[in-house]
C-alpha positions in Angstrom: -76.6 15.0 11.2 -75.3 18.3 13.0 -75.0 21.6 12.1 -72.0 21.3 10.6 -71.8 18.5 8.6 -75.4 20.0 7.0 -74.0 23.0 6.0 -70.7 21.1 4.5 -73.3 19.1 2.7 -75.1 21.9 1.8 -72.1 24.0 0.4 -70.5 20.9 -1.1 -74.0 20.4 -3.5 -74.7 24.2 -3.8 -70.2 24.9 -4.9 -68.8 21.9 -5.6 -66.0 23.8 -7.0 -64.6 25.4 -3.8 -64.0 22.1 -2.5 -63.0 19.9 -4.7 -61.3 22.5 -7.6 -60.0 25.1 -4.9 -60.2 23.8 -1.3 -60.6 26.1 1.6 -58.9 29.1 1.9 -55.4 28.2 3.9 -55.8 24.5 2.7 -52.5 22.7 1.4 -52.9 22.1 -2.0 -51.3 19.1 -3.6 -48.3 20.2 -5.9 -49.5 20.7 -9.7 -47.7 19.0 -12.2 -45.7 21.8 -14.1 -42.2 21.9 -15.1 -39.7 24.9 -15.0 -36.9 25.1 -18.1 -34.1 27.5 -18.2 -30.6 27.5 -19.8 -27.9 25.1 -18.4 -26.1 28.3 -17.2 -28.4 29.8 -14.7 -27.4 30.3 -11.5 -29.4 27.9 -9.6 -29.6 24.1 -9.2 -33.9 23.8 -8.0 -36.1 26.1 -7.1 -38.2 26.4 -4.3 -42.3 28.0 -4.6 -41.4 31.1 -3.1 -38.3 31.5 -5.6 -40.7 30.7 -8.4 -43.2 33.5 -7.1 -40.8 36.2 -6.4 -39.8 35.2 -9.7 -42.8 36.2 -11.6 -44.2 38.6 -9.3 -41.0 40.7 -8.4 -39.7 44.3 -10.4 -36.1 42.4 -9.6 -35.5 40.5 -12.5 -32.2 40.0 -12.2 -30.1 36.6 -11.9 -27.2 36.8 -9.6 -25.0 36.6 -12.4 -26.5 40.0 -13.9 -28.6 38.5 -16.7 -32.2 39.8 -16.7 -35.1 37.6 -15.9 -37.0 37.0 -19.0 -40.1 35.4 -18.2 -42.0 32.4 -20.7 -45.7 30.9 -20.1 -47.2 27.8 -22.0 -50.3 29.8 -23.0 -52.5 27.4 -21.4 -51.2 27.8 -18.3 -53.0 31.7 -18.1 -55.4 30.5 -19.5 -56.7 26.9 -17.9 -56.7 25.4 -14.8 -54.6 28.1 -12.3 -54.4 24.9 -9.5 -50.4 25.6 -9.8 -50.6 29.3 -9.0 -53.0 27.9 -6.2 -50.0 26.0 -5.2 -47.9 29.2 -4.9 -50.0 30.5 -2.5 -51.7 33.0 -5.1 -55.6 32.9 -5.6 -55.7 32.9 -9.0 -54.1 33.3 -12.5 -56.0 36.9 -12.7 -54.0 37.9 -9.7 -51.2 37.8 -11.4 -52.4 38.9 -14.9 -53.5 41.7 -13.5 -50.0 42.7 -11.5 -48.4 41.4 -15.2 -50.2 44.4 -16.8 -50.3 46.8 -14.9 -46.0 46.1 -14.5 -46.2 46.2 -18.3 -47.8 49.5 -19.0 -45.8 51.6 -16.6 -43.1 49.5 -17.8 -41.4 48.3 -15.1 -40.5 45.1 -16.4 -42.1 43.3 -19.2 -44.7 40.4 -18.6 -44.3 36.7 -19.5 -43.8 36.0 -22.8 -46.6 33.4 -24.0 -46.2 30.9 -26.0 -48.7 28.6 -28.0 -46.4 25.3 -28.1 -43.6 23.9 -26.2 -41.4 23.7 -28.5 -41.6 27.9 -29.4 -41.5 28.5 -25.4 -38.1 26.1 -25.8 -36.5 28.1 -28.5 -37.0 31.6 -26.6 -35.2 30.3 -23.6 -32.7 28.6 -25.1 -31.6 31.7 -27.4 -32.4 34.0 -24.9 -30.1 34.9 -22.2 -31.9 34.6 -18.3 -34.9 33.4 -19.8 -37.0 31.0 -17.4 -39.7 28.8 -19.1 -43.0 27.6 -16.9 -44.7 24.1 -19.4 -47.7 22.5 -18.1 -46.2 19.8 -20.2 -43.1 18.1 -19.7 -40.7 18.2 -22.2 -39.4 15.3 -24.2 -36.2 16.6 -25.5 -34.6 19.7 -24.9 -32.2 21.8 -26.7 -28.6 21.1 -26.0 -28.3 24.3 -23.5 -31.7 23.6 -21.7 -32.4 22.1 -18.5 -35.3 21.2 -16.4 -35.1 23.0 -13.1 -36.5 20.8 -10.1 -39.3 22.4 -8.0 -38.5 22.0 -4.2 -41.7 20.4 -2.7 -43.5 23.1 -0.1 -42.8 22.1 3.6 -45.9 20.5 5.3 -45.4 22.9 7.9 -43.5 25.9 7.6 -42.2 28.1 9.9 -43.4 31.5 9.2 
């Protein structure tokens, strides 16, 4: 057995999270199964992971129609498994927690509404104007003026 393959061996028994949770830094990671909802008159038909990032991570919260950007989370997904952030290319929920708050107390825009159950999370963006929902479950039914928003898959190999 080489050098290398020991110390693989060696980190795969002494972390087993990095590699099989996390992966390497730079590794693809396999899309996450999360869903994006948002009303039936937004002004997009998918949206791609670094439209979903600038989304939640960007002081421009505004649609190109001129509605704000309101923001919903499933609870659980700031507070379990952060593999779809991962997937964004960010290293972890706390990442963006922390840029949520800190936006929030100088009050540049207001962070992500969370929500407990689907169905509240549903509600908000169907009565709310702008408002983009991000479920770690998918949705059985939706109200009438609610729509699931495909997710682009990320390019193998992207150009920049």
């Amino acid at each position: 057995m080489g050098f290398r393959a020991l110390f693989l061996f060696l980190i795969l028994i002494l972390f087993p999270s990095l590699i099989v949770e996390k992966g390497w830094p730079g590794e693809q990671v396999a899309q996450p199964s999360f869903w994006v909802v948002g009303q039936k008159a937004l002004p997009l038909s998918s949206l791609t992971p670094k439209q979903i990032l600038h989304i939640l991570k960007t002081d421009e919260r505004i649609w190109g129609n001129g509605d704000a950007i309101r923001v919903a989370l499933l609870s659980n997904m700031v507070t379990g498994d952060d593999h779809w952030v991962q997937w964004l290319g960010v290293a972890s929920i706390d990442t963006l927690l922390s840029e949520w708050i800190e936006a929030d107390l100088v009050q540049d825009w207001p962070a992500p509404k969370r929500f407990d159950n689907l169905n509240t999370l549903l509600e908000f963006v169907a009565r709310t104007p702008g408002a983009i929902g991000f479920s770690s479950t998918q949705p059985s039914t939706l109200p009438p003026n609610v729509r699931i928003i495909p997710i682009q898959e990320k390019a193998l190999h992207s150009s920049s």
